[in-house]
C-alpha positions in Angstrom: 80.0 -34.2 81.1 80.4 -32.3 84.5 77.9 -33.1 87.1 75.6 -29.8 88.0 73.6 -29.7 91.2 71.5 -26.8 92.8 69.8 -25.7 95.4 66.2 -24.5 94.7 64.3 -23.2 97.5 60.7 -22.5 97.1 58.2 -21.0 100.0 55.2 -19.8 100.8 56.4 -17.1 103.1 56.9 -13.4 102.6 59.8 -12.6 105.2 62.5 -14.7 107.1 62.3 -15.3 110.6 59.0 -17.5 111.2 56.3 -15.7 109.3 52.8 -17.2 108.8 52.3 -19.2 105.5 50.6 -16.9 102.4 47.0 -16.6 103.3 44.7 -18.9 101.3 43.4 -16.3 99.3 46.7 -14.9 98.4 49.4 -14.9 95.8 50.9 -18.5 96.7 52.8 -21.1 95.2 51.0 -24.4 95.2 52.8 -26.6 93.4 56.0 -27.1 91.4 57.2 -29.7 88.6 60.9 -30.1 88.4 62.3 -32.2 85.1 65.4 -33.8 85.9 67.9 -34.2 82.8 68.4 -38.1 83.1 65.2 -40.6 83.6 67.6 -42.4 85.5 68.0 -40.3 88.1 64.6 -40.2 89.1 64.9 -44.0 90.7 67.9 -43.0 92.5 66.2 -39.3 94.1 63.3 -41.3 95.4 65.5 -44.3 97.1 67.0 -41.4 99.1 63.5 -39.5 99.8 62.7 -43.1 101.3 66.1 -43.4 103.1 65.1 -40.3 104.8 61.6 -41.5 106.0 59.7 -38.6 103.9 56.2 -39.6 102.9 56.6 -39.9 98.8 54.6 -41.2 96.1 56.6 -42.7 93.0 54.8 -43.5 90.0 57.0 -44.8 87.0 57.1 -41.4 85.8 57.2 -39.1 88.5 58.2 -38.5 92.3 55.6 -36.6 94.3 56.5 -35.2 98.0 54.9 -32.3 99.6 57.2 -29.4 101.3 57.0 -28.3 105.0 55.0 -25.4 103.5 52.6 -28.2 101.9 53.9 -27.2 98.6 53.0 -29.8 95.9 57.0 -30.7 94.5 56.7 -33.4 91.3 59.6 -34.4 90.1 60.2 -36.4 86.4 
């Protein structure tokens, strides 16, 4: 099977170039939940969250981190 990997890029931001975060009471995204195609993986994309020194929860389930936007990311 050939190996597929992307780039997803989610933010909180209405324009490039250093613009405030989407106010509270606005259109936002507050959290997102990726589903990764093999279980297996999931052990290996948390060891290198930890290698990096990111603060990470990992559950036997799912792999929580929060984005520099404080974007909610849960991965299963």
């Amino acid at each position: 099977m050939a190996e597929f990997r992307a780039l997803l890029v989610f933010t909180n931001r209405f324009s490039l170039g250093g613009s405030e975060p989407a106010p509270e009471d606005g259109a936002r995204l507050l959290s997102a939940e990726l589903v990764l195609s093999d279980p297996g993986e999931l052990r290996a994309l948390a060891e290198r969250v930890a290698a990096t020194g990111y603060p990470h929860e990992l559950s036997a389930e799912t792999l929580t981190v929060r984005d520099p936007s404080s974007d909610v990311l849960r991965f299963s």
